[in-house]
N, C-alpha and C positions, 0 to 999 in steps of 0.2 A: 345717684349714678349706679351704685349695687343694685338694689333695688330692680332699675330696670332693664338688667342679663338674667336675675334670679331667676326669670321662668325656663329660659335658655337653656342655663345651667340644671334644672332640676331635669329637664325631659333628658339631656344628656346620661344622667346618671340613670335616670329609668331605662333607657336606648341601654346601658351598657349590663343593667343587671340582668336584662330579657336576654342579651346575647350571651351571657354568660350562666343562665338558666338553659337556653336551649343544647347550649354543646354540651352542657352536662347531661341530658337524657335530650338525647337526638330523635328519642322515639314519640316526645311529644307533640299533639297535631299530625302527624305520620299518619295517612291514608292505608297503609301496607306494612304485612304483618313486621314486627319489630323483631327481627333474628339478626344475631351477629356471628356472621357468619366464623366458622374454627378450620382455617388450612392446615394441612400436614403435610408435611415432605414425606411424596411417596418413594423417592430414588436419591440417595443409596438409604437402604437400613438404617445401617448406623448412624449414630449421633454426631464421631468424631472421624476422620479421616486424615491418614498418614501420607502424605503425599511428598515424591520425591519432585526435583524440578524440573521440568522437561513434561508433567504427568498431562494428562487433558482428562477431566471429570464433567458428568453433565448433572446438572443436580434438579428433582422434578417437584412440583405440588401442584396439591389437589385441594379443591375446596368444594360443599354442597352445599345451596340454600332449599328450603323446605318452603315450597310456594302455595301459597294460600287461594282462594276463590278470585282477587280482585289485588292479586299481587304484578307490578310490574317491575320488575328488580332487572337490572345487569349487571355482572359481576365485573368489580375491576381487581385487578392485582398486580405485584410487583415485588422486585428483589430487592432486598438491605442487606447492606455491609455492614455488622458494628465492630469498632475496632476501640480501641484501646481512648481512642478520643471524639470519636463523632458516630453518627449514624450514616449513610451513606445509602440514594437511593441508585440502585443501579438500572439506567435505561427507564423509561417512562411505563405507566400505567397503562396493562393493558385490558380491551374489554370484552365483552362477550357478546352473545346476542341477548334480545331481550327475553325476559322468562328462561333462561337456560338455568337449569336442576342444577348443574354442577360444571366447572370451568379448570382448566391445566396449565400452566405455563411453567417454563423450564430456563435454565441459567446455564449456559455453558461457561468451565473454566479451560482455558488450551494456552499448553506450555506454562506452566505455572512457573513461581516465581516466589519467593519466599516472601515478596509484598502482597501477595495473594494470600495470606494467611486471617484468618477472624472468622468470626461467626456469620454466615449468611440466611439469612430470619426471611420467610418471606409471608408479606400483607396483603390481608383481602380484604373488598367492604361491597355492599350491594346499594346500590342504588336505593330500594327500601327503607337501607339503615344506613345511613355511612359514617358508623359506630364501627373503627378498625378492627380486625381481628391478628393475631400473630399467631404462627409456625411457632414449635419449639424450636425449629433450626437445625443448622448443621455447623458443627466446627470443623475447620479447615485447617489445618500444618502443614505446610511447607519449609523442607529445613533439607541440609546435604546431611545425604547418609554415613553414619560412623558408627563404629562398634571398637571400644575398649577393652584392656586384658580384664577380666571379670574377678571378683576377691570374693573368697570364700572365707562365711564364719559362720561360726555356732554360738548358743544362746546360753554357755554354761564357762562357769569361771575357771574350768582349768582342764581341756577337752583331753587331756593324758590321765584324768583320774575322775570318772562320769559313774554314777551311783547306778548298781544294777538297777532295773525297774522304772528309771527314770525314763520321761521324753527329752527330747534332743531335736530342736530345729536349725536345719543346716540356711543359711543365705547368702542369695548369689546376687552381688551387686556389681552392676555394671553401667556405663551410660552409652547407650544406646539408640542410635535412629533409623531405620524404623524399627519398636520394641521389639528386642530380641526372644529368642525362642531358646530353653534351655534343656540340657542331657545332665546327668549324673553319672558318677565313676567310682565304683569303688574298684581299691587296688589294680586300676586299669581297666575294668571290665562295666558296661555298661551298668547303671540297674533301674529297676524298673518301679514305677512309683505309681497313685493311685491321681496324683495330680497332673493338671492340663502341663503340656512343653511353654505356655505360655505363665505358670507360676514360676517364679523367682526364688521357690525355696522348699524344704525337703523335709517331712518330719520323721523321727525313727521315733516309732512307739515301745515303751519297755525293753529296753536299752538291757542290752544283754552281752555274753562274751563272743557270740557268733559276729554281732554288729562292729568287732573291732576290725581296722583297716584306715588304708590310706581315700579318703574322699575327695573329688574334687569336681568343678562344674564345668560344663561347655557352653556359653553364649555365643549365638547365632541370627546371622540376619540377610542383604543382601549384601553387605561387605565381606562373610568369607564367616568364621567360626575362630572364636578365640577360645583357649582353655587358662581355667585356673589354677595356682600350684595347689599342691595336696595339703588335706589337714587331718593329720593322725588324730582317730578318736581312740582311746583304749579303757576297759573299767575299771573301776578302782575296787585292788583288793578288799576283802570281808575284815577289818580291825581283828590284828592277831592270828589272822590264818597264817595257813601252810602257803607256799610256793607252789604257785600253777600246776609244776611236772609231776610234786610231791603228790598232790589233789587227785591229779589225773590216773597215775600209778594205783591211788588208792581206792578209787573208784574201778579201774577197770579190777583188782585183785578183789572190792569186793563182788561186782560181779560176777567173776568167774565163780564165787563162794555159790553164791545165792544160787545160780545155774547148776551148781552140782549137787547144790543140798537139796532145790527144790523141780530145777526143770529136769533132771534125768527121769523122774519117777514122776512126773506128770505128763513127758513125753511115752514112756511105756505103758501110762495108764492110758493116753488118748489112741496109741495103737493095737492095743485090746479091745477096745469098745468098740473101734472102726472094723476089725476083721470080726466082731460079733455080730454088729449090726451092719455089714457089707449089704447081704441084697434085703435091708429094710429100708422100705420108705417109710419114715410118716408125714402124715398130713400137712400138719404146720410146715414140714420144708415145701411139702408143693404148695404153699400162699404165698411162705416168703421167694420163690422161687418168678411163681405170677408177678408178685410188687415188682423186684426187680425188671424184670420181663417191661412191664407195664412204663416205669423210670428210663430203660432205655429206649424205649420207643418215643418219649417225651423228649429226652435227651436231641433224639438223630432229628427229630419233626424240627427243634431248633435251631438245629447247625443246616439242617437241608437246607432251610429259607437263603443262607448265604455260602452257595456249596464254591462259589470263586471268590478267592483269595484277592485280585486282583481284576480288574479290566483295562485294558488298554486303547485309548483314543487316538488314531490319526490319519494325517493324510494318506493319498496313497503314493508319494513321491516319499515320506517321511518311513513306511511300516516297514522297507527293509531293516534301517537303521534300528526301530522300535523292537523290531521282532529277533535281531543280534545280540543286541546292547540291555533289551529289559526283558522280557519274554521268555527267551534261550536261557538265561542268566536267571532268573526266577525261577524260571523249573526245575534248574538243577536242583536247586534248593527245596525240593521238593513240592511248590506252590502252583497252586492250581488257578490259569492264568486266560482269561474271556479276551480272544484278540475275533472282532468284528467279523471281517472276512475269510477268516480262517477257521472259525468255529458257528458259522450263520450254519443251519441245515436245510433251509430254503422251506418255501409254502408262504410266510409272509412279508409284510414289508420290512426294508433295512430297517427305516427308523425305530417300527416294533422291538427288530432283535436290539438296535443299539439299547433302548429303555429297559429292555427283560434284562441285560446285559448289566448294565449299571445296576439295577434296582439288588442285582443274585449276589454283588460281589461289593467283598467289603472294605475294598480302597477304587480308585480310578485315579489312575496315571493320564495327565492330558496332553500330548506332543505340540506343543507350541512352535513352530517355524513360517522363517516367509512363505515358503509352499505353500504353508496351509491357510493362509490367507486370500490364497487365490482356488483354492478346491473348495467347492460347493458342498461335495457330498459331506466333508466335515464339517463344513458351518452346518449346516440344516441337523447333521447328525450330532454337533456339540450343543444347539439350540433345544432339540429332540431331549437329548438326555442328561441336561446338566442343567440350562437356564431356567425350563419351563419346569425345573420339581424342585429348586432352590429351598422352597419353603417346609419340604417334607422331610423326614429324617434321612439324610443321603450319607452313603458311606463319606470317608475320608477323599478330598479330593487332592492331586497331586500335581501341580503343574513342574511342568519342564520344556526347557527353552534351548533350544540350537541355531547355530548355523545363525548366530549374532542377532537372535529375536529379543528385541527387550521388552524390558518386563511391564512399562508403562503403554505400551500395546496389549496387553492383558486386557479379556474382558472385566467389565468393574464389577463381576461378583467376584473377581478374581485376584482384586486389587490387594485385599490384604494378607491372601495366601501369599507368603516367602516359597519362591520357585526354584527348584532345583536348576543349574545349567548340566545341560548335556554333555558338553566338547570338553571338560574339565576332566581330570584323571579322577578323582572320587568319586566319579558322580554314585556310581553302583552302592558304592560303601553308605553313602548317604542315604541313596533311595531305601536302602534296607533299614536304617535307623528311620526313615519318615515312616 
């Protein structure tokens, strides 16, 4: 009775080892060239993305196949959700035409939702090959935003008694959504650090008596700006010294010593030589005369390149307001401020001066309101000189928002700038710290 299924049985097992030979290289027997094909998410940039709820994001990819003499490939592809427990295809596969080099398809996300949250991967395969390929993706976050009082500490066991010379890392911890952006304070007073507002933490190098004071952080986001209480750093005296006033007193008396014994009579000496050699020139001071000469010419050539401080973007329902509130208020301050229609000299076109405008100045303030969603001349002029040079080194950009614009209406290059509000009492104060 075995006996006679065995044949049965055996072609089965050959039927299954051939299908499980062919899906391992898909490329064999294949008439057409064997490429598998590699999509990437050309929209947005980044990898990860902070989204509040309510936000709408469009996410894009791209994929090429490289076609051969006697290739007939069509590209299909499609959106995946991976989440914490499955894969998920989102919406059906879509195709191309035949022979098409290269193929786009996009994923809208609108009103999001904090289930809207995971990675979304998207796959391509061609017809040729249909050996899948995957996107590295984009992760997605969705969560309500909050910002926490922020705690400040330092990386040394006893910050009232810190060894001259030493370094000192101050850290700002906070929880945060979307990642907050931080300031530093000493004794009240801003200061300024060689790190991004996007680091969390401060280093003082060679830790000295100047460095003593009250330190403290500012975390900020779009919920508002919290501060942290103060953390006195001070140094700890030399073993055996004198007392600070003692130190101070004895330094300045010896000073005064030293200036009497030694700078009276080399200040008489330098003012005899001056009225001897009054109308001498020599040579060497006209070289070093030239270098200098030469450095500050270097000097102005780099600061020309970026001779506006600012430029200013908006409607023209919004530029009173702009030209009151930022403009007016920046010049006092002595800053020298590129507003579109007010400083155009005419001969070319708007969108030229808008680009030479942006490109001269080393922040751009961008007026966000509902106006401006209905004025042309701003889109094509915000299109002109912010979307179409994203890629190049662009000053600082600044958004700010009135007249109840929110912020998930923001263009998505603009998504993970934190926007100043306009109708707010600090706004200015603010502007001047971004």
């Amino acid at each position: 009775m075995f006996l006679r299924f065995l044949p049965i049985f055996v072609f089965l097992l050959a039927s299954l080892a051939y299908s499980t030979l062919a899906d391992d290289d898909p490329c064999r027997g294949s008439p057409y060239p064997c490429e598998v094909l590699k999509p990437w998410v050309s929209s947005p940039r980044q990898r990860s993305l902070e989204l509040l709820p309510g936000d709408n994001v469009t996410l894009r990819c791209d994929v090429e196949q490289h076609l051969g003499r006697n290739a007939a490939g069509a590209i299909w592809m499609a959106w995946y959700k991976d989440n914490t427990t499955a894969s998920v295809r989102l919406g059906r596969f879509i195709y191309s035409e035949k022979n098409a080099p290269n193929f786009t398809t996009s994923y809208t996300l609108s009103n999001v939702r904090r289930h809207d949250s995971g990675t979304f991967i998207c796959q391509a395969k061609s017809t040729g090959n249909l050996r899948k390929g995957n996107s590295t993706g984009v992760h997605v976050m969705v969560a309500e935003p909050q910002l926490e009082t922020p705690n400040i500490t330092a990386d040394t066991r006893d910050p009232d008694s810190i060894d001259l010379g030493a370094n000192v890392t101050l850290r700002c911890e906070t929880l945060a959504y979307p990642h907050a952006l931080f300031n530093w304070t000493k004794d009240g007073r801003d200061v300024s650090t060689n790190h991004s507002r996007a680091t969390d933490h401060m280093i003082i190098t060679g830790f000295s008596q100047s460095d003593e004071g009250l330190y403290a952080c500012v975390a900020w986001n779009v919920m508002g700006e919290k501060r942290s209480h103060q953390l006195l750093l001070k140094a700890k005296p030399p073993d055996g010294g004198l007392p600070d006033n003692m130190i101070i007193a004895i330094a300045v008396g010896a000073f005064a010593g030293v200036f009497v014994v030694v700078g009276i009579p080399v200040v008489v000496y330098i003012y005899r030589r001056r009225r001897q050699f009054k109308h001498c020139r020599l040579e060497s001071e006209s070289d070093e005369e030239a270098d200098t000469s030469d450095l500050v010419d270097d000097i102005s050539k780099l600061y020309s390149s970026k001779p506006y401080d600012s430029c200013v973007l908006c409607s023209r329902a919004d530029e009173p307001w702009a030209k009151s509130n930022i403009v007016d208020e920046l010049e006092k301050t002595k800053q020298k401020v590129y507003l579109p229609r007010r400083d155009d000299t005419g001969g070319d076109s708007v969108f030229q001066y808008l680009s030479i405008g942006v490109a001269k100045s080393k922040n751009v303030i961008v007026v966000h309101s509902p106006s401006a969603t209905s004025d042309k001349w701003f889109e094509k002029g915000y299109q002109t000189a912010i979307a179409e040079n994203l890629d190049e080194n662009l000053p600082k950009v600044i958004p700010v928002l009135r007249n109840g614009f929110k912020r998930n209406n923001l263009p998505i290059e603009l998504k993970n700038i934190v926007p100043l509000d306009g109708d707010e009492p600090q706004f200015f104060e603010k502007l001047q710290r971004s």
